[in-house]
Phi, psi and omega in degrees: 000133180285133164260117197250102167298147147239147189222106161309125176229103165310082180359330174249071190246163151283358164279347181243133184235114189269178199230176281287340181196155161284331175218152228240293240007072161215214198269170179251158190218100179302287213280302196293320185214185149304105172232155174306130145224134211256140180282352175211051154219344203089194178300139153307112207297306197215161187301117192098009216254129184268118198250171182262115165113193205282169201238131142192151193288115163245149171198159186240350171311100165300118177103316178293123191271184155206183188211157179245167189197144166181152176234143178127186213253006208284313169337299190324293207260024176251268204316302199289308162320296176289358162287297182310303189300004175275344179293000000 
């Protein structure tokens, strides 16, 4: 039987590093970058513009990436935990 971790990570954390930018900070333009989107406002109408409810980053750009990056041993003892309870 296959086994799934989710390790929630907030889209505006400083461990994900987006490709080519994390915000378009225009109106959104999907093909050019990462833009910001909110579950219960959308998209940002205009520049500066703050939104309401949970977050997360879209894009339709052929090539854009995005990388998670963090240091310390806590993956270790994460990783190593959920082995043992597999046992």
């Amino acid at each position: 039987m296959d086994s799934f971790v989710q390790i929630p990570i907030d889209d505006t954390s400083p461990c994900i590093s987006y490709s080519p930018f994390r915000d378009t900070f225009t109106t959104p333009n999907l093909s050019a970058g990462w833009n910001p989107y909110y579950d219960q406002s959308g998209f940002a109408t205009s520049s500066g513009e703050t939104g309401n409810g949970t977050s997360l980053h879209i894009t339709s750009l052929d090539g854009a990436s995005l990388a998670l990056q963090w240091r310390g041993m806590y993956w270790h003892h994460l990783l190593k935990h959920l082995h043992d309870l597999r046992r």
